[in-house]
One Martini backbone bead per residue (centre of mass of N, CA, C, O) as a GRO file, in nm:
protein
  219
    1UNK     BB    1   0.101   0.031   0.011
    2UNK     BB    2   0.049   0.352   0.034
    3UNK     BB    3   0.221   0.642   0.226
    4UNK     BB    4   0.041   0.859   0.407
    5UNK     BB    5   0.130   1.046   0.655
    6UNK     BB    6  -0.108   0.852   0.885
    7UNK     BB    7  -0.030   0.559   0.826
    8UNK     BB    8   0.162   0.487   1.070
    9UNK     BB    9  -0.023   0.581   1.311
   10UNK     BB   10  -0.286   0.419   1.220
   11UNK     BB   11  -0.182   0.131   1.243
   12UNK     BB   12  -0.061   0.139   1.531
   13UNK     BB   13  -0.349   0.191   1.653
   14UNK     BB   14  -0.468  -0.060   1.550
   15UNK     BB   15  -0.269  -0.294   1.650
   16UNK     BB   16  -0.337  -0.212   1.955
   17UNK     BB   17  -0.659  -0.341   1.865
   18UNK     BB   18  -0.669  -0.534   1.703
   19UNK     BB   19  -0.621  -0.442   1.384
   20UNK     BB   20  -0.518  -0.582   1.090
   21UNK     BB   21  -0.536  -0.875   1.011
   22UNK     BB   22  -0.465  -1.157   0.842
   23UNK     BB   23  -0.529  -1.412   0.602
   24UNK     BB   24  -0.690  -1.715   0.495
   25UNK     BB   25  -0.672  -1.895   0.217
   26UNK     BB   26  -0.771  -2.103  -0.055
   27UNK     BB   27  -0.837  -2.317  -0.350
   28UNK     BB   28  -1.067  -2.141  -0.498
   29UNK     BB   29  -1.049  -1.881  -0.657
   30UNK     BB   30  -1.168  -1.575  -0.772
   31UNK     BB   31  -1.262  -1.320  -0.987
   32UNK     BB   32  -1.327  -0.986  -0.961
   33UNK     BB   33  -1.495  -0.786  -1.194
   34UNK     BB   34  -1.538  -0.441  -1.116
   35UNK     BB   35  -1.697  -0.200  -1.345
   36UNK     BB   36  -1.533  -0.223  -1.615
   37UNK     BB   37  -1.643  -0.024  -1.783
   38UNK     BB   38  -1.683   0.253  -2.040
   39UNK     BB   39  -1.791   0.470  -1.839
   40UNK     BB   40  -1.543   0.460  -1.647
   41UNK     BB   41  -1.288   0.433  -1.866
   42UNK     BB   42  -1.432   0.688  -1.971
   43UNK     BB   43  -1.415   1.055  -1.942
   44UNK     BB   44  -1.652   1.109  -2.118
   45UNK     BB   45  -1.816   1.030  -1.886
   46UNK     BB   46  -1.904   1.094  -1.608
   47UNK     BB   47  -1.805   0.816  -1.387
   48UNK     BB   48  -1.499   0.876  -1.527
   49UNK     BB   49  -1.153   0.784  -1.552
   50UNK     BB   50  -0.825   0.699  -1.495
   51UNK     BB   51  -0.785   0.337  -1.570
   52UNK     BB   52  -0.551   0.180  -1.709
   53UNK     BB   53  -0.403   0.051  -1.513
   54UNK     BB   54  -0.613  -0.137  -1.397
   55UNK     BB   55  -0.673  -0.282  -1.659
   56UNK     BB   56  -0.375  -0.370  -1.742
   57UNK     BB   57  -0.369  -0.557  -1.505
   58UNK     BB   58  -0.664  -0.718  -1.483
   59UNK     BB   59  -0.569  -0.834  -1.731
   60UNK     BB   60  -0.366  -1.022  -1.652
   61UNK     BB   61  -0.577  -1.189  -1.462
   62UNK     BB   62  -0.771  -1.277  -1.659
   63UNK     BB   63  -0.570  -1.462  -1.823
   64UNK     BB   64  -0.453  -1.637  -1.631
   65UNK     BB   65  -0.727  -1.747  -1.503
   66UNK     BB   66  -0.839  -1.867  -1.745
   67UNK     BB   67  -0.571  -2.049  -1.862
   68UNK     BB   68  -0.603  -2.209  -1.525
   69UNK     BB   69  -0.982  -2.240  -1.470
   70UNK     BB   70  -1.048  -1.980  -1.363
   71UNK     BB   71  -1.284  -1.779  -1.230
   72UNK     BB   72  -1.452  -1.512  -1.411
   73UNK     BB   73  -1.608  -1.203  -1.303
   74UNK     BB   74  -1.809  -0.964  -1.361
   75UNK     BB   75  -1.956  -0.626  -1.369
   76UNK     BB   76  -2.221  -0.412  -1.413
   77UNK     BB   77  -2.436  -0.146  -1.494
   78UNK     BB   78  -2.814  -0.121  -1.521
   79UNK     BB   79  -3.040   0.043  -1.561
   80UNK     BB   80  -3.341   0.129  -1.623
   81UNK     BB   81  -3.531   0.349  -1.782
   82UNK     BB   82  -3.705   0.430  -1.486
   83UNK     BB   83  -3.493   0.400  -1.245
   84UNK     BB   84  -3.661   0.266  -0.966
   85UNK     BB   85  -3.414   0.109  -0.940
   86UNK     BB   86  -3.176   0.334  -0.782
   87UNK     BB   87  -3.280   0.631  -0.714
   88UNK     BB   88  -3.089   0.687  -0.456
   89UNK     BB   89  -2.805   0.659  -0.651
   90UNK     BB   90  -2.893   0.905  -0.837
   91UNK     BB   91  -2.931   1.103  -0.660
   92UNK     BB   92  -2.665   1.100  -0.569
   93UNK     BB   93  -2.523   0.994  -0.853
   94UNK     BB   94  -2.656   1.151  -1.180
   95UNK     BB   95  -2.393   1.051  -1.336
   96UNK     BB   96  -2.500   0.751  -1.353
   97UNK     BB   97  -2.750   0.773  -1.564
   98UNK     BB   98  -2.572   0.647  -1.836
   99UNK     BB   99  -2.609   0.330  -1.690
  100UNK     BB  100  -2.814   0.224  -1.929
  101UNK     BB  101  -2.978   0.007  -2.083
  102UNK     BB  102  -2.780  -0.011  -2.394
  103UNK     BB  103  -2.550   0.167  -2.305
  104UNK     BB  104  -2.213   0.137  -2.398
  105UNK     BB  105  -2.138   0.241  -2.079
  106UNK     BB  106  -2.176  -0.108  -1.974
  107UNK     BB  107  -1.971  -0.191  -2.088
  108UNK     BB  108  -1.665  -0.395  -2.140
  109UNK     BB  109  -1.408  -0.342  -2.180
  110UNK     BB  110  -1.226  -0.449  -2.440
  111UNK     BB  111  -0.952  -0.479  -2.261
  112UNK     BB  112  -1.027  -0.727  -2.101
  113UNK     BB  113  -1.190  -0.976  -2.331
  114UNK     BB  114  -1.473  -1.097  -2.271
  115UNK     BB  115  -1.648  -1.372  -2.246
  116UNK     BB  116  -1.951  -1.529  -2.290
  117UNK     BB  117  -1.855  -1.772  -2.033
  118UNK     BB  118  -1.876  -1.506  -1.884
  119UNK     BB  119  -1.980  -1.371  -1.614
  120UNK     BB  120  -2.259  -1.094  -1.568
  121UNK     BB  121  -2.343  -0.895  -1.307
  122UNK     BB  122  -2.615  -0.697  -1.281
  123UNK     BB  123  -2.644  -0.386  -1.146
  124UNK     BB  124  -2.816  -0.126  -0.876
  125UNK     BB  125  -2.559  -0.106  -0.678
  126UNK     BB  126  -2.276  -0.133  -0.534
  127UNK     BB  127  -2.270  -0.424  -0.439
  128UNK     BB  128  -2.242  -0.725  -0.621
  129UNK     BB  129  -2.469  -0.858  -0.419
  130UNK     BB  130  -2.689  -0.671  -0.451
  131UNK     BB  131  -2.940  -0.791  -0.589
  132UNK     BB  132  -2.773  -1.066  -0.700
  133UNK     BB  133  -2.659  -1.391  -0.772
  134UNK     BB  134  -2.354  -1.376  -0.696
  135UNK     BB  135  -2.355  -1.624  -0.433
  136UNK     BB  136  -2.459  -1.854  -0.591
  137UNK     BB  137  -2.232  -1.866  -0.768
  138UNK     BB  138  -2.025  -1.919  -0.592
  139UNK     BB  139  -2.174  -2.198  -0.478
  140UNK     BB  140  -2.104  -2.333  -0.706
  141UNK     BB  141  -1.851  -2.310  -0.797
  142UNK     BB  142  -1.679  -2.317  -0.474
  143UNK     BB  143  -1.594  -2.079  -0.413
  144UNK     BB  144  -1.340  -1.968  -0.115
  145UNK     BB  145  -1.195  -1.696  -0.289
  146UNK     BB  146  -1.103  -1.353  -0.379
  147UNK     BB  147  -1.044  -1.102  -0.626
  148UNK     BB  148  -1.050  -0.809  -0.620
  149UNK     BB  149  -1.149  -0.540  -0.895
  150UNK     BB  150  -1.137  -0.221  -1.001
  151UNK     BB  151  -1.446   0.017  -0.946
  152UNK     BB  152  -1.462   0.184  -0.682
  153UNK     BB  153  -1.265   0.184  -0.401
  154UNK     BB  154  -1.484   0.390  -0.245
  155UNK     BB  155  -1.699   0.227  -0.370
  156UNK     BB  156  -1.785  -0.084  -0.511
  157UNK     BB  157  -1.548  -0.226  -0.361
  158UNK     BB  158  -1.613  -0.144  -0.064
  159UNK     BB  159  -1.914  -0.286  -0.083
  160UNK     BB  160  -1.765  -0.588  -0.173
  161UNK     BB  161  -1.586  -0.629   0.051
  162UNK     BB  162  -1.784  -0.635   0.290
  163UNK     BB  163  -1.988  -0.860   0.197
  164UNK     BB  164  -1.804  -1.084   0.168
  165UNK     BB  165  -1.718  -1.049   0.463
  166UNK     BB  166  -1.990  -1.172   0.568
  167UNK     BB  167  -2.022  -1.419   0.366
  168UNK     BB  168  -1.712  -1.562   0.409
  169UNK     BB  169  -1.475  -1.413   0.197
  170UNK     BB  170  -1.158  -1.433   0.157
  171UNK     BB  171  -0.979  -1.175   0.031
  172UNK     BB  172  -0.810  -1.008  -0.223
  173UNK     BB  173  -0.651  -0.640  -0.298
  174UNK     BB  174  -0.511  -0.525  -0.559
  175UNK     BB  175  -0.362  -0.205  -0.591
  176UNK     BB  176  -0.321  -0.180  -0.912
  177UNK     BB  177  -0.682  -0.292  -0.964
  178UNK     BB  178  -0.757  -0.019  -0.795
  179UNK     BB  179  -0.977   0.269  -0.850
  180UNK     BB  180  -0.997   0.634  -0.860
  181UNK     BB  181  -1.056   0.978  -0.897
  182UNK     BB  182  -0.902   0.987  -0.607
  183UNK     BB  183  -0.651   0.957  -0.370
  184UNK     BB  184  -0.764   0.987  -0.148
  185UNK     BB  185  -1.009   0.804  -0.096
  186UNK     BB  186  -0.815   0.532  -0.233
  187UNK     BB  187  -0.642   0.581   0.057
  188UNK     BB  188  -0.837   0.526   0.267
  189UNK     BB  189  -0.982   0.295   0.193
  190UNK     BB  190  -0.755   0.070   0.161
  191UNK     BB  191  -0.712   0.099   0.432
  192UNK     BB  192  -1.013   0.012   0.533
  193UNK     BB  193  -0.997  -0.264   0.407
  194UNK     BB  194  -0.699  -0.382   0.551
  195UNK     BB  195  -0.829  -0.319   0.850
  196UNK     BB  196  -1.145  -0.506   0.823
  197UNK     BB  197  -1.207  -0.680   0.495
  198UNK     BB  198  -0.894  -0.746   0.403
  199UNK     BB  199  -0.666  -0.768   0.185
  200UNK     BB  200  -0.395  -0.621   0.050
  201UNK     BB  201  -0.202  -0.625  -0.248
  202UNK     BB  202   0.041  -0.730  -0.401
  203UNK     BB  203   0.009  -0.839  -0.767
  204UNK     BB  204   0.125  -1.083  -0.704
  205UNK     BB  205  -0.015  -1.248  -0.465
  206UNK     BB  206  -0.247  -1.280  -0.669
  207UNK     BB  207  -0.106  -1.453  -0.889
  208UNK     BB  208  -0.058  -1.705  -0.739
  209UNK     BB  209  -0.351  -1.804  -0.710
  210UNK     BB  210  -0.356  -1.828  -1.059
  211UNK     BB  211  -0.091  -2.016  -1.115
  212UNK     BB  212  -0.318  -2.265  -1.139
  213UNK     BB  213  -0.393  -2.533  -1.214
  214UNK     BB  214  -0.679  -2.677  -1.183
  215UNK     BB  215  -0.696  -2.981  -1.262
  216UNK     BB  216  -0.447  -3.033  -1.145
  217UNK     BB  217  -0.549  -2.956  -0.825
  218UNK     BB  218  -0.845  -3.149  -0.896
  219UNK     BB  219  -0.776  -3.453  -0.949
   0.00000   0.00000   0.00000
C-alpha cells in the first residue's frame, strides 16, 4: 500500500486495538472484476476516470485466471430506463444516469476481453452482492477465495468487499487493480478495507492464486 503523512500513526494505533490482522486464503479463488465498463474506464462519461493501469493490470489477472480454469466473473451497471430500481443511488450520484440499458457506458471495456462464457453480473447498487445472483454463483463455482479488482475503490469496491467479508469470503485486494477518481479517497478506503475487511495486496501476491491449473489442482 501508498504511505501517506497518517498511514504509519494509524496501522500503529490500530495494530495496538487488534485490528488488521492478515487472512487464510482457500484453494479455489475466484477474479471478481468489478464495473470496469466503458462508462467508468472512459472519461468521456460522467462516471469515468483514467483507469488504463487498473484495466491493464486487471487483465493480466483475466487472462492469467482464465488460462489456469480459474471463474472470472464481471459486473457491471445498468439501470432500467424508469430508473425506478436505484432511485436513490442515483439521487446521490446523478452522474451515474448514463450507465442505462443498452447504452454503450455499460459494456465491459474490452481491453479487458471477456468472454461470452463469463458470468456477468448487472448490478443497480453498488455492492456486487446486493439484489443479484452473485453468491448463489459463488456457491455453485465452490468458489472459497475472491479477488476482488475494479473501480471504484472508495464506492463499489468497499461496499463489494465489506459484504465478501459478511458472506465468509476471504478477500485480497491487488493494489494496482483497483482505482478511484481521487488519490485521497483511494487511499483511505484502501487503509480501511486492509485493516478490517480484506488483504490488501501487491500484485504478485494475486497473480501466485491463479498461477495454478486448475485440472492439475483438483484431479
Amino acid at each position: 500500500m501508498s504511505s501517506p503523512t497518517w498511514f504509519s500513526a494509524a496501522r500503529e494505533g490500530y495494530a495496538s486495538k487488534g485490528i488488521g490482522s492478515r487472512l487464510s486464503v482457500g484453494h479455489r479463488p475466484a477474479l471478481l472484476v468489478v464495473d470496469l465498463a466503458v462508462g467508468f474506464t472512459d472519461d468521456v462519461w460522467a462516471p469515468g476516470c483514467d483507469l488504463d493501469g487498473v484495466v491493464e493490470r486487471t487483465a493480466e489477472l483475466v487472462r492469467l485466471a482464465r488460462t489456469n480454469g480459474h471463474p472470472v466473473i464481471f459486473t457491471t451497471i445498468a439501470f432500467a430506463p424508469d430508473a425506478l430500481e436505484g432511485h436513490v443511488w442515483l439521487t446521490k450520484m446523478p452522474g451515474l444516469r448514463c450507465m442505462t440499458e443498452g447504452s454503450p457506458a455499460v459494456a465491459i471495456d474490452p481491453r479487458l476481453g471477456r468472454l461470452d462464457s463469463e458470468p456477468l453480473i448487472v448490478k443497480r447498487a453498488a455492492s456486487a452482492f446486493a439484489g443479484t445472483g452473485l453468491a448463489s454463483l459463488l456457491a455453485t463455482l465452490r468458489v472459497d477465495t475472491l479477488v476482488v479488482t475494479g473501480a471504484t475503490t472508495s464506492g463499489c469496491i468497499r461496499a463489494t468487499v465489506v459484504d465478501a467479508c459478511s458472506a465468509g469470503y476471504p478477500t485480497l485486494v491487488p493494489e494496482s487493480c483497483v482505482g478511484d477518481r481521487h488519490e485521497g479517497p483511494h487511499e483511505a478506503n484502501l487503509f480501511d478495507i486492509d485493516s478490517k475487511y480484506a488483504d490488501v495486496v501487491a500484485f504478485d501476491r494475486a497473480r501466485e492464486l491463479f498461477d495454478v491449473t486448475v485440472a492439475k489442482e483438483r484431479a
